[in-house]
Structure formats: structure tokens, C-alpha cells
C-alpha positions in Angstrom: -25.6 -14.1 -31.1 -24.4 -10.5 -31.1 -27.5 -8.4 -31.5 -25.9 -5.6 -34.1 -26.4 -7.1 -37.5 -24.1 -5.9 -40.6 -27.1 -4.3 -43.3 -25.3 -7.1 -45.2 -26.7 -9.9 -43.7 -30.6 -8.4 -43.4 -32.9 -10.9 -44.5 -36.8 -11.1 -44.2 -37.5 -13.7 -42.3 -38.2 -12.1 -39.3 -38.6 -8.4 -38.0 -36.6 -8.4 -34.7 -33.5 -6.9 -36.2 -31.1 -4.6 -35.0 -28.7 -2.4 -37.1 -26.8 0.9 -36.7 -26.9 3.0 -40.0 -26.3 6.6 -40.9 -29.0 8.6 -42.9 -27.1 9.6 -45.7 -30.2 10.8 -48.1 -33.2 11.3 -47.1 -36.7 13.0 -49.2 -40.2 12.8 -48.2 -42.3 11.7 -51.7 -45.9 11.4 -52.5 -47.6 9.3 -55.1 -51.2 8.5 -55.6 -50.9 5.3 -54.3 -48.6 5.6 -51.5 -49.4 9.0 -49.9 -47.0 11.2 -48.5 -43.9 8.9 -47.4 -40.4 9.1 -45.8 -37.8 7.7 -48.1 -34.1 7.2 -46.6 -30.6 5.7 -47.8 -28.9 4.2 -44.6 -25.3 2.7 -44.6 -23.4 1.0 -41.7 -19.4 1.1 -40.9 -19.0 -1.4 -43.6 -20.4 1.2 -46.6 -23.1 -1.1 -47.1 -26.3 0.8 -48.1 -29.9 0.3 -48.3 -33.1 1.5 -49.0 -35.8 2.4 -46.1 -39.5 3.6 -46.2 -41.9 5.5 -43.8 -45.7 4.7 -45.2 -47.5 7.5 -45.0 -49.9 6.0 -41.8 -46.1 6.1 -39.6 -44.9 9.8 -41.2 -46.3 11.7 -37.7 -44.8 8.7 -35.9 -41.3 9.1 -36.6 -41.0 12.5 -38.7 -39.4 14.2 -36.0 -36.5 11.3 -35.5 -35.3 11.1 -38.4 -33.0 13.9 -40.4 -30.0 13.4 -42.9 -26.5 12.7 -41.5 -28.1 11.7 -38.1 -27.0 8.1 -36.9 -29.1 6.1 -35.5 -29.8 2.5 -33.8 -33.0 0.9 -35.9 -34.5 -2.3 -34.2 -37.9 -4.5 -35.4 -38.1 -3.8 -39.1 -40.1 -5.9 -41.7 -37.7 -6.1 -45.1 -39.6 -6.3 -48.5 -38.1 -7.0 -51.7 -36.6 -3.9 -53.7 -37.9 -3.6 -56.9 -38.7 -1.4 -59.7 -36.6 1.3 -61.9 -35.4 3.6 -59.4 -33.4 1.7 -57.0 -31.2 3.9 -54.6 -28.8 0.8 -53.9 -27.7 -2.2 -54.7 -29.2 -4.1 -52.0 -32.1 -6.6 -52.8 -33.8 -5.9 -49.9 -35.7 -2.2 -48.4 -36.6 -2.1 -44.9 -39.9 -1.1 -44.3 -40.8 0.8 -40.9 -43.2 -0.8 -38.7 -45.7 0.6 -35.8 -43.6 -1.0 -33.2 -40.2 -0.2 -34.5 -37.3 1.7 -31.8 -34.9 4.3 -33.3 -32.3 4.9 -30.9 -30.1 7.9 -31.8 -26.4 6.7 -31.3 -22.3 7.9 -31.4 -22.4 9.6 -35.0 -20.6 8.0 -37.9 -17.6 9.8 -39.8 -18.0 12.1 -42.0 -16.2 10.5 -44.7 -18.6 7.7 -44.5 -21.1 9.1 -47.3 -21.4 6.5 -49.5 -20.7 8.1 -52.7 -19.7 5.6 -55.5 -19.6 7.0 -58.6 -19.9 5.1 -62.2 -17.7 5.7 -64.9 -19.0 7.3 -67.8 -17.9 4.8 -70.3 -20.2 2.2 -68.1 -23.0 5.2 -68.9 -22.5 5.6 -72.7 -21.7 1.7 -73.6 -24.8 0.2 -71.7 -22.9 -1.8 -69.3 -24.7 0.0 -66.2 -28.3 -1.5 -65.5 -30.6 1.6 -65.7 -33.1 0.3 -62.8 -30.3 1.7 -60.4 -29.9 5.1 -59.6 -26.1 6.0 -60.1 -23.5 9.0 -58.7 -21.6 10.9 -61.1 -19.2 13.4 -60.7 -17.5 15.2 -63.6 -16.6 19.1 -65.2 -18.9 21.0 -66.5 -17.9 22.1 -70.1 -20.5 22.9 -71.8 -24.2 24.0 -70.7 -27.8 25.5 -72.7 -29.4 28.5 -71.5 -32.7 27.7 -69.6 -35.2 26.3 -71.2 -39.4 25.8 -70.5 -40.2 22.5 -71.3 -43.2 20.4 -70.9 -42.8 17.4 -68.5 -45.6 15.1 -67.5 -48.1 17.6 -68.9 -46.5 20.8 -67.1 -44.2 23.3 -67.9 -40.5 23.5 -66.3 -37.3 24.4 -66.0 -34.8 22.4 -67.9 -30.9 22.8 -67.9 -29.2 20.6 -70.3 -24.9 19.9 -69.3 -22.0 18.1 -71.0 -19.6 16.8 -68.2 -16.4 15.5 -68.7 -14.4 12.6 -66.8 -10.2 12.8 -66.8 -10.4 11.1 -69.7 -12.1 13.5 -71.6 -15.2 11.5 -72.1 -18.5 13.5 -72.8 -21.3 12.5 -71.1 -24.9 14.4 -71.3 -26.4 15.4 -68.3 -30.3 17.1 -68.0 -31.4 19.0 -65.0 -35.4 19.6 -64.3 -36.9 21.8 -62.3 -35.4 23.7 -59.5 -32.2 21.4 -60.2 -31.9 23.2 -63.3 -32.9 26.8 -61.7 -30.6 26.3 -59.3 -27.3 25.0 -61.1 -27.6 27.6 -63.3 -27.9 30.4 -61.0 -24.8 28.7 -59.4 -22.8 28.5 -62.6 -23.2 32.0 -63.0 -21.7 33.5 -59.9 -18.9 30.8 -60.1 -15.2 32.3 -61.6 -13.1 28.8 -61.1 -11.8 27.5 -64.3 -13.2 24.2 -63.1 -16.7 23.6 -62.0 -16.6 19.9 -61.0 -20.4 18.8 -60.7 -21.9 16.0 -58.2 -24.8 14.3 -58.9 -26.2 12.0 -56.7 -28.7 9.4 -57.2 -29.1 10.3 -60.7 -31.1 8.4 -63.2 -29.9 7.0 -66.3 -32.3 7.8 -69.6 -32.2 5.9 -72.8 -33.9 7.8 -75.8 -33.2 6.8 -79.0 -29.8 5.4 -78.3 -29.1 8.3 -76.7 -27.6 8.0 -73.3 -27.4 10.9 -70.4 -28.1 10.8 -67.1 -30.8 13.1 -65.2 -32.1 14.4 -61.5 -34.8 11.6 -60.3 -37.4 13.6 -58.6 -36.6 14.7 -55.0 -34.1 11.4 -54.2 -31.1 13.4 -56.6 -28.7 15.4 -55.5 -26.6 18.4 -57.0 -23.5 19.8 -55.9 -20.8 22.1 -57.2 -17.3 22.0 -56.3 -17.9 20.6 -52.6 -15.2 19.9 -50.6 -14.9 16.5 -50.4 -11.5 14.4 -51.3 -13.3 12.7 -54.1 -13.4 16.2 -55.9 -9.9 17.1 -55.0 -8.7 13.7 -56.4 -10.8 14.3 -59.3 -9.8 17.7 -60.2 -6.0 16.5 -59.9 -6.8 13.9 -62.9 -8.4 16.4 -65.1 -6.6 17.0 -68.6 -4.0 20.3 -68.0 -5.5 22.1 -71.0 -7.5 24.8 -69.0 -11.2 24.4 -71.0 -13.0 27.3 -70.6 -17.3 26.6 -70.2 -18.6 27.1 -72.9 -22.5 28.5 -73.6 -24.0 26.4 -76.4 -27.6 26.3 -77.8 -30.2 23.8 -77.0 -29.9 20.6 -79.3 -33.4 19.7 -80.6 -33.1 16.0 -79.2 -36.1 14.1 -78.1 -35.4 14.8 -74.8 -37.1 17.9 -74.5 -40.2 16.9 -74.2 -39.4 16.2 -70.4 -41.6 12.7 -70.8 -40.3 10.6 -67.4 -40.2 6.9 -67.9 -43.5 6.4 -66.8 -45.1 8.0 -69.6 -42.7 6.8 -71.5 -44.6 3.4 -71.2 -47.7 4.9 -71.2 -47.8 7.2 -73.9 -45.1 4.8 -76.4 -47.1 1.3 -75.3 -49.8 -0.4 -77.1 -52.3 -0.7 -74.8 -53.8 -4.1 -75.0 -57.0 -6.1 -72.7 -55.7 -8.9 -71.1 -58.7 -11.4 -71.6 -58.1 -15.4 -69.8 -60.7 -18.3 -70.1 -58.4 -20.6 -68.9 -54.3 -20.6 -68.5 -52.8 -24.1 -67.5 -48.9 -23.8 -66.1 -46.8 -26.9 -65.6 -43.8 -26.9 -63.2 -41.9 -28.1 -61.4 -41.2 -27.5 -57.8 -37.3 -25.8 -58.1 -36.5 -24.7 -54.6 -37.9 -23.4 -51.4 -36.8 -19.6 -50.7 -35.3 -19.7 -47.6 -34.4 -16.1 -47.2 -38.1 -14.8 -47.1 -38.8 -18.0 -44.1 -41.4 -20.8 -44.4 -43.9 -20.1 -41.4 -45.1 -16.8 -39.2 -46.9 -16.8 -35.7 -50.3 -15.7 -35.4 -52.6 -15.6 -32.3 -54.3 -19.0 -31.8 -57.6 -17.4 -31.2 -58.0 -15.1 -34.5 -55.1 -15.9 -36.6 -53.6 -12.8 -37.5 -50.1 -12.5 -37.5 -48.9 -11.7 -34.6 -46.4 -8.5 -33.8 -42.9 -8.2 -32.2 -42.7 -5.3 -29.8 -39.6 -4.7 -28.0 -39.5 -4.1 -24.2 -39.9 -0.8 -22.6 -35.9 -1.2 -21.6 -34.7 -1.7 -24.2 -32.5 1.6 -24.0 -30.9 0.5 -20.9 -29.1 -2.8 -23.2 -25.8 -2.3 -24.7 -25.5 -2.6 -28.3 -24.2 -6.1 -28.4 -27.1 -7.2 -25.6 -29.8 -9.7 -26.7 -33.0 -7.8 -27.3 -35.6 -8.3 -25.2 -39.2 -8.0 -27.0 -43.1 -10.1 -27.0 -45.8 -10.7 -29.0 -48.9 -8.7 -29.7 -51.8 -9.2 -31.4 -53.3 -6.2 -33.4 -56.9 -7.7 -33.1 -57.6 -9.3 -30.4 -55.3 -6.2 -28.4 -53.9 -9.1 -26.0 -50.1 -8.8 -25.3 -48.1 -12.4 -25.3 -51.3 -14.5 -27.1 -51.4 -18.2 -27.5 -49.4 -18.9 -30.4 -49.8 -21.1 -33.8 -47.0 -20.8 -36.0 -48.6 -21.3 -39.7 -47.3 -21.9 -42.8 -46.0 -19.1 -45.3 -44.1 -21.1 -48.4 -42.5 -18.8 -50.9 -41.6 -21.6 -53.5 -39.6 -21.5 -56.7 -41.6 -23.2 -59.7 -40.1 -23.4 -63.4 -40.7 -25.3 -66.7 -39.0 -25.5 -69.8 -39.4 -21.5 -70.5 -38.2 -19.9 -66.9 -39.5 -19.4 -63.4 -41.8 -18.1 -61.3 -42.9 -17.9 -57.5 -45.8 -19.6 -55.5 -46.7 -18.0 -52.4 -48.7 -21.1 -50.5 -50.3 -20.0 -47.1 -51.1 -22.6 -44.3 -54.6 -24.2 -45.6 -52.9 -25.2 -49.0 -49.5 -26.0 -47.6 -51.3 -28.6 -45.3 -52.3 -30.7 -47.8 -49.3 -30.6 -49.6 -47.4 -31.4 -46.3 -50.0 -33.7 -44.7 -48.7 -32.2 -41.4 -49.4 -29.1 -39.5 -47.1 -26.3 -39.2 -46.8 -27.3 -35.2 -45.8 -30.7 -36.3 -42.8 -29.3 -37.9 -41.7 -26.1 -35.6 -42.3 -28.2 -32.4 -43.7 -26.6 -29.5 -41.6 -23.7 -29.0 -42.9 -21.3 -30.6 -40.4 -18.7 -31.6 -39.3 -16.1 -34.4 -37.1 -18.0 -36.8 -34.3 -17.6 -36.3 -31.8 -19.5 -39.3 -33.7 -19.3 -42.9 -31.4 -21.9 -43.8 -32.6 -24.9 -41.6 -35.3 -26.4 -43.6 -36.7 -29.6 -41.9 -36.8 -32.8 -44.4 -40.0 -32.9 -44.8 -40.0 -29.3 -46.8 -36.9 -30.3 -49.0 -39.1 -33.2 -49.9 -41.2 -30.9 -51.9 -38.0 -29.8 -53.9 -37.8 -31.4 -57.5 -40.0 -34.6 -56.4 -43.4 -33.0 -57.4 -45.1 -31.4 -60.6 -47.7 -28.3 -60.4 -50.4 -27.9 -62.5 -52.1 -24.5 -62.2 -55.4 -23.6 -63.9 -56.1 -20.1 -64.3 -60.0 -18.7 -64.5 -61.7 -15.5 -64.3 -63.7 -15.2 -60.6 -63.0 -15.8 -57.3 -59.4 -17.6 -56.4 -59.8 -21.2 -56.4 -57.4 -23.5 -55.3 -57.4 -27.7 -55.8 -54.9 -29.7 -54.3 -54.9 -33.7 -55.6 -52.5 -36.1 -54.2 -50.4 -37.7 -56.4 -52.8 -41.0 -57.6 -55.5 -39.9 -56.1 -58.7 -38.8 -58.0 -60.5 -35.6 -56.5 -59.4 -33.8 -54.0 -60.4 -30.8 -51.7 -61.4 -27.4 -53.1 -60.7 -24.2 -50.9 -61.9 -20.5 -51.9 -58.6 -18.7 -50.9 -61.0 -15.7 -50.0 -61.8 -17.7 -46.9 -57.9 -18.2 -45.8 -55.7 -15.6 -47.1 -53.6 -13.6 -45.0 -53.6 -9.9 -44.8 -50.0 -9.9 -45.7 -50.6 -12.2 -48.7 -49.6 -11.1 -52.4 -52.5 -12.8 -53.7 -54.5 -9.1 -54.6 -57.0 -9.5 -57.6 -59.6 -11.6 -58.5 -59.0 -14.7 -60.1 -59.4 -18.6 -59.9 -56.5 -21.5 -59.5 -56.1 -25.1 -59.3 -53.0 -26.8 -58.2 -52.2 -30.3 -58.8 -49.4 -32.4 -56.8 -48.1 -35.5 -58.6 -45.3 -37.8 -58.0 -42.2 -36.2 -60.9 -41.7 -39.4 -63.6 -38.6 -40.9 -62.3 -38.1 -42.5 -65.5 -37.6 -39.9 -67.2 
């Protein structure tokens, strides 16, 4: 197989992938949890964009290869699930950087290529847009407040509120925080055009009361005024011929001056409630197996960690459309090409009569459930997997033939696994067997049952 992969086709069931992307945004962003972290948009030739992250352990790593507008050849990635309310694309994936991952730089991609898609308004105002997404916007300024000092997330700043409009003449609010709001105004001011055509990218949609606008998201947004791009000159030549003047208005008295972000929108406008569970008892069924996210991972045979995919030292020497040449290492027992043991990792669709969820079943549960090794079914060449989509038979089995039953009790995880028309069966404390990379996190207790599904109906 050609060894470029379109960001398209990126899935997570396996690291050793190879892309070549542009940096089109990228903001370093620190959070309690997370640390200081490198946060990028890429896109390849095909306008295709996605998410990537630095954790905060890699930032030294890799701060000095990285910069907006550079292109650059990315190879051994993990991919995680994108999630949350500030989504920079569309993508449902966001690579995440790992130790052993190679940025190459590489021929750079045109300068049209920016990726700058933005909404119409209407889509804004009439709630067709979904507001986890961060959107681009482009419009004329027409009306603007004087700077205000506003109280956001328990500090005082800068606030610039805007009224943009499209070539149809539809209004649409915009507010500026910070040194956005500083900034754009200070621009405004020294401007003389009749038309000040603003671009906002990355912006965030806010709902308050009905009320609709759109708003700079922390340090992933950005401003512009009048650049000289063709997607301003093809606005500008839609505009309405009527020669608006800006106009200068006073601050409205809406709601939104109190600068509250969506996270303490929740926290301050939410009940707060204690979550309190004897027991919880779910009963599913078994929907599907998700292929995309794979159904095993290799781990060294002596200590069972997951292993990790390091490319070779020449791998600059390859051409772009070259197989890559990489081999395993293990983290803990500092050994390069271990023994392998493929084990199981089964990310499996469950519903009832009320929705779905997902089970994430590592290789001591999925044993029993199987009655077969993980070896039994990968065979002995052990490899990265390569096609998500082959599932052997005896995983589709599982599909739509067997019912779940999981008990739910304070303490330590807990997990029973009874063969269907058997009585008893083998209790395992998941403390014992989970994987590092597991998403099992807090404290709690679970039973699963397997039974045959009531062909009778």
C-alpha cells in the first residue's frame, strides 16, 4: 500500500501512519488538567482538516518543529476520539503526538490552501449549525460599542461587542474578549475604508437566552480585517451598493455581559446534585463490534504492556510513497523487538430499548467470552493491524446472539462473566488486569452476564 494516507481515511487502529498536512492554526493552551499543550489544525491537498495535540510531557520535544503555515510529513500517531464543545473540525478523530513520532518538514503547500469555510449566518441565527463546532465567519462591520470592562470567569476584561453583516444584509452579533476586543478596536479606528470586512476564525457560537452571536474561543480564534485573500474580494463584490457608514452604538444591557464562558455556564446555572448507586442493573444487547478503533494490541510477552512502534533511524532516506520501515519497543522492560502477545482490546456496541452505549472489554474478560486466546485468532504473525474491517467469525459471533447483564456497585471494579446455561462462573478484580490505556478510571464494581439471545422471540 502507498504509505501517504489522505487525513480522510485516519483511523485508530494503529499508530504507524503517515500523512502530509499543513499547520494552518496553531496556539499553545494550558488547563489544570492538561498542562501547557500544543494545539494545531492540519489539512492535506484534499482540504481535509483535523485536530492535533502536544501533551504537555512532549511540548520541549517538538516545540521547536512545529510553527503555523509550515508543512510537514507526520508519521506514528495514536488517534483519539474528538469530543467536547470546542471542536476545531469536523473530523471525528484528533491525532495525538506520541514519544516516538517523526515530523519530517516537506515541499510547502499553497497558499490558497487555508482552509477557511465559513457558515452562513442564517445557519448561525436559525440553529441549524451544531454549536460544539467552532465555525469561520466573515462579514462587514456595521455597527460596534465602545470598550467595555466586563467580568469574565471572575476577572475583569476587555469586551468589544460587533454587528456584522452578510450580502444579504443579515445582522449577526458578534463579541470580542480580551486582547481580541483591544485589538479590533484599535484597528477600527485607524481604518478610513467604507468597508471593513471582518474574519473570524474558529469562532464559537453562544446561545443566551435565545440569543445567538458568535464569539473569540480563547487563544484557537482568529481576527482579521480586510486581508487580502480572494474570499474577501468576492465577498466585498456581493455587498449591498448602499455605502453604510459604521456606525458607533451604545452597549445593549443583554446577558452577555457578564462574560460567563460555557463552562460556568454549567457550573454556575446547574443544580448540583450527588450521584449515590447501590446497585444499577443494564440489560443489552450486544449491537456491533467497532471496527475502526481495532479489536487487539501487542504487548511484550514478558510484562504485558503495550508495546510501541518506533520508526527506523532511515526513515528520511524513503520516498514519500515508500513502505515505512519501523519495530517494537517496550517502555518497561527497555528491550527493542520483544516477544510479542497480541491481546484483546473489544470496543463493543451495547443497546436496549432506550439507546446505546460502549463496552470496552480487555483480554482477561474477552477470553471468556471468546473461549479462545487472542493468539488463536491473530495467528502467529504477530503484526500491527492492518484492515479494521476484517473481523474473524468468531468475533461477529458475539454480534446480536448474546444479552449483557451489568451490575453496578460502589467499590472496587468487579467483573462476572457466566456462560450462557451455566450457573457460576469466574470473578476477576479488573484492578488486577487493566491496561494503562484502559478508560475504565474510577472506582466502581461490575458484573457481566453472557446468555444465549431468545430466538423465539
Amino acid at each position: 500500500m502507498a504509505a501517504i494516507t489522505l487525513v480522510s481515511d485516519l483511523k485508530p487502529f494503529k499508530t504507524m501512519w503517515k500523512i502530509r498536512v499543513k499547520i494552518i492554526r496553531l496556539w499553545k493552551q494550558y488547563s489544570a488538567a492538561g498542562g501547557l499543550t500544543i494545539e494545531m489544525v492540519l489539512i492535506d491537498y484534499n482540504g481535509v482538516k483535523i485536530n492535533a495535540s502536544v501533551k504537555k510531557d512532549l511540548v520541549n520535544q517538538f516545540d521547536s518543529f512545529l510553527s503555523q503555515g509550515s508543512s510537514n510529513i507526520l508519521i506514528n500517531f495514536s488517534l483519539n476520539p474528538s469530543c467536547g464543545s470546542y471542536q476545531t473540525t469536523i473530523h471525528p478523530y484528533i491525532i495525538g503526538f506520541l514519544s516516538t513520532i517523526h515530523v519530517r518538514s516537506c515541499d510547502d503547500f499553497p497558499d490558497a490552501l487555508t482552509g477557511f469555510e465559513p457558515v452562513n449566518c442564517r445557519g448561525i441565527l436559525n440553529s441549524t449549525l451544531n454549536t460544539d463546532y467552532l465555525v469561520d465567519v466573515i462579514g462587514q462591520i456595521v455597527e460596534l460599542t465602545p470598550i467595555e470592562v466586563a467580568s469574565a470567569n471572575g476577572k475583569e476584561t476587555h469586551k468589544l461587542t460587533l454587528e456584522l453583516r452578510n450580502e444579504k444584509d443579515e445582522r449577526l452579533p458578534m463579541v470580542l474578549w480580551g486582547n481580541f476586543a483591544t485589538d479590533v478596536s484599535d484597528a477600527i479606528q485607524g481604518r478610513g475604508e467604507n468597508a471593513i470586512i471582518c474574519v473570524l476564525r474558529f469562532g464559537k457560537i453562544k446561545v443566551w437566552k435565545d440569543e445567538r452571536s458568535v464569539l473569540n474561543a480563547y487563544n484557537v480564534s482568529d481576527v482579521e480585517l480586510n486581508p487580502l485573500t480572494p474570499e474577501v474580494e468576492a465577498f466585498a463584490s456581493l455587498l449591498p451598493k448602499d455605502e453604510l457608514a459604521l456606525a458607533i452604538v451604545e452597549a445593549k444591557p443583554l446577558a452577555l455581559t457578564t462574560g460567563v464562558g460555557d463552562k460556568n455556564d454549567f457550573l454556575v446555572n446547574t443544580p448540583r446534585k450527588t450521584i449515590s448507586v447501590e446497585q444499577c442493573i443494564v440489560m443489552c444487547t450486544i449491537a456491533a463490534i467497532e471496527s475502526d478503533m481495532g479489536w487487539y494490541y501487542l504487548s511484550c510477552k514478558v510484562c504485558s504492556k503495550k508495546v510501541l512502534n518506533v520508526p527506523n533511524d532511515n526513515i528520511d532516506e524513503q520516498g514519500d510513497e515508500d513502505e515505512m520501515g519501523f519495530h517494537y519497543y517496550c517502555v518497561k522492560c527497555k528491550v527493542k523487538n520483544s516477544r510479542l502477545m497480541p491481546r484483546y482490546k473489544l470496543h463493543l456496541v451495547v443497546l436496549d430499548n432506550t439507546g446505546n452505549s460502549k463496552f470496552l472489554l480487555f483480554d482477561a474478560i474477552a477470553m471468556q467470552i471468546l473461549n479462545h486466546l487472542c493468539n488463536e485468532l491473530t495467528g502467529s504473525n504477530f503484526e500491527e493491524m492492518q484492515d479494521p474491517e476484517d473481523i474473524l467469525l468468531a468475533l461477529k459471533d458475539l454480534v446480536g446472539l448474546l444479552h449483557v447483564e451489568l451490575s453496578v456497585f460502589p467499590g472496587m471494579w468487579v467483573m462476572k462473566v457466566t456462560p450462557a446455561k451455566c450457573r457460576g462462573g469466574t470473578v476477576i478484580s479488573l484492578e488486577e488486569h487493566v491496561e494503562e490505556n484502559s478508560v475504565t478510571r474510577y472506582p466502581s464494581r461490575a458484573r457481566i452476564k453472557i446468555e444465549k439471545a431468545d430466538k423465539s422471540g
